[in-house]
C-alpha positions in Angstrom: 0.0 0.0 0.0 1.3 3.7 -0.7 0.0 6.9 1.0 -0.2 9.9 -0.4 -0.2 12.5 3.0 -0.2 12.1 7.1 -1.3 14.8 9.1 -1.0 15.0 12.7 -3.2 18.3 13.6 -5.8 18.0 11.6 -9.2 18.8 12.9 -11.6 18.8 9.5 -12.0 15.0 9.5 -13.8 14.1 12.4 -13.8 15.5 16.1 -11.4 16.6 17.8 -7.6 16.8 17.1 -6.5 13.9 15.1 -4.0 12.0 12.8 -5.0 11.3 9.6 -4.1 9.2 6.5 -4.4 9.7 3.2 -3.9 6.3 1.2 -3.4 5.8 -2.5 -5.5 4.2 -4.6 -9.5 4.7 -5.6 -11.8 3.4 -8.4 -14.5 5.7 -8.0 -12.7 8.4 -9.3 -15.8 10.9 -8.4 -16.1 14.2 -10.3 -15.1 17.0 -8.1 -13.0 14.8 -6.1 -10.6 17.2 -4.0 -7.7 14.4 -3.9 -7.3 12.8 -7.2 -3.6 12.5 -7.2 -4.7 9.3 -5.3 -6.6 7.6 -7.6 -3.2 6.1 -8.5 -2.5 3.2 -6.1 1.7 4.0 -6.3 1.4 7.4 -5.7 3.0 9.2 -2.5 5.1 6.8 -0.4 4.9 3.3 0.5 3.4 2.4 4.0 6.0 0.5 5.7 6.3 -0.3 9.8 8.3 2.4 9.9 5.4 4.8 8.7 3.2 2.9 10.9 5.5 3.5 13.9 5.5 7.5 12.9 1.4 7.3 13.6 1.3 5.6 16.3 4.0 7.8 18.2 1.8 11.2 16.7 -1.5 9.5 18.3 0.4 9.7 21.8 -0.5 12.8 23.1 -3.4 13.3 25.3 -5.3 16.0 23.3 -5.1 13.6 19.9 -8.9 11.8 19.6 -8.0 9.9 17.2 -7.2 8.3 13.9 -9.0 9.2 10.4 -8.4 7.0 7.3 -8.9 8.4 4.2 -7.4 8.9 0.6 -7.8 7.7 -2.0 -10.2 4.7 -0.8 -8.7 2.8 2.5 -11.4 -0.4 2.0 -10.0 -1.1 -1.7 -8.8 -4.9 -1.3 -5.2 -3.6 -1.4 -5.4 -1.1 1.2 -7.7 -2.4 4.0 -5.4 -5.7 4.1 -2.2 -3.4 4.7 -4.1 -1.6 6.8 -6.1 -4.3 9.1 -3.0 -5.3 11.1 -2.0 -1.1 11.3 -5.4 -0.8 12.9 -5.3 -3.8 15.4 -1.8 -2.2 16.8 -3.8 1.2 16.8 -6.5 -0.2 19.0 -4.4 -2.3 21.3 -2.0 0.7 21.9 -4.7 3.6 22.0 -7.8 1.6 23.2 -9.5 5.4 24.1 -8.8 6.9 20.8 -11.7 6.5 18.1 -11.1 5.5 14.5 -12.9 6.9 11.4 -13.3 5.9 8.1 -14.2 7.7 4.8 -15.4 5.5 2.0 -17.2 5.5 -1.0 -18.7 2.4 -1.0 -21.5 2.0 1.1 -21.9 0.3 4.5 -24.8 -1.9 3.8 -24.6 -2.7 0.7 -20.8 -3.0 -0.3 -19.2 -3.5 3.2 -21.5 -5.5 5.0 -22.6 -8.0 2.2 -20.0 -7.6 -0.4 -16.8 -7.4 1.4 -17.7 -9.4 4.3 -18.5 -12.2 2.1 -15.5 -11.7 0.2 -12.9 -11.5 2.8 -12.6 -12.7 6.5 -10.9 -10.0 7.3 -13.4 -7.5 6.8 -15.6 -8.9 10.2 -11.9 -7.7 12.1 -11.5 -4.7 10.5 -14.9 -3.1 11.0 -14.6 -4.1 14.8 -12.0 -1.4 14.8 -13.9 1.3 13.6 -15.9 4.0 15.9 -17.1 5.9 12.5 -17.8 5.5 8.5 -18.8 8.1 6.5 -20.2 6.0 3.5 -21.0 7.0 -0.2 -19.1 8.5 -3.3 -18.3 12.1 -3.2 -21.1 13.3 -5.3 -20.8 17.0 -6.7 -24.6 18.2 -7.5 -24.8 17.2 -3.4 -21.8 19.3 -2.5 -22.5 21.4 0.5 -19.6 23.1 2.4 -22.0 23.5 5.4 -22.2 19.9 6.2 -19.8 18.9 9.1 -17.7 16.5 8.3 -18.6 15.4 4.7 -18.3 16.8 1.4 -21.8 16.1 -0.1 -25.2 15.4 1.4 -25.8 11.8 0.8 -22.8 11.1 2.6 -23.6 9.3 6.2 -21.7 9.9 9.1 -22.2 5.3 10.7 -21.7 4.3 14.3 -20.1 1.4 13.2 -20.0 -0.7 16.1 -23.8 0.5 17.4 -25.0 -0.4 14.0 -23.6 -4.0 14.2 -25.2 -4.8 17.0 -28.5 -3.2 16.2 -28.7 -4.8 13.0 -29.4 -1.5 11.3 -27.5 2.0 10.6 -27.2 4.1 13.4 -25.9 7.6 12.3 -23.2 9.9 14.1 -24.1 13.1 15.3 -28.4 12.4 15.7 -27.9 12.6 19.4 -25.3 15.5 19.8 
């Protein structure tokens, strides 16, 4: 897997203060997409332990929430497997820090009954994540007013409260 950007301040992509990265790679390839340099799965670096050990050190501090994935598309085949055992040293080091993940496939649909049939991994992976925000970037939807997301039919999932309730639960109905 490559990654295109890390940011260890960045407060646009969920709450609080958090580190985020930016993977390469994405099919969707949405008009209006504000990141298409990584469409292209080599572009920016490749993510290696040592880059992994640079995120987790950044995630350290106290006022740090948490971790955003983003890109480019983290749950294309290539990317979620590099990043499922990323995310399980995440969660065992920073057990209080929340995860997020942007995505433009949909939770339903594509994650639950497409990639969890596809992969085993997927089950794993999605137990480590506090937050998707689901659906292509869509640019007749844009709205700059929307917090955290780019267009409106973009859903902000409690992933772990939607598991267990068998239906989607949505971030931010009760704040």
């Amino acid at each position: 897997m490559y990654y295109a950007n890390i940011k260890n301040c960045d407060i646009a992509n969920g709450p609080g203060v958090r580190v985020t990265l930016f993977v390469s790679g994405c099919t969707h390839h949405c008009e209006g997409c504000f990141n298409e340099e990584t469409w292209d799965f080599q572009y920016g670096e490749p993510f290696t332990q040592e880059t992994a050990d640079e995120i987790l050190e950044m995630l350290a501090p106290d006022y740090v929430e948490g971790l955003t994935l983003l890109g480019g598309e983290p749950l294309e085949p290539v990317n979620r497997e590099a990043l499922l055992p990323f995310l399980r040293a995440v969660k065992e080091r920073y057990p209080g820090k929340n995860i997020w993940c942007y995505s433009g496939y949909l939770f339903e649909k594509d994650i639950l009954e497409r990639f969890c049939a596809q992969w085993e991994g997927m089950r794993e992976f999605l137990s480590y994540l506090d937050v998707i925000v689901d659906g292509e970037f869509i640019l007749a939807k844009k709205d700059i007013s929307l917090q955290f997301r780019g267009s409106a039919n973009q859903r902000m999932i409690r992933v772990q409260e939607s598991l267990k309730q068998g239906q989607v639960v949505l971030w931010g109905a009760d704040r």
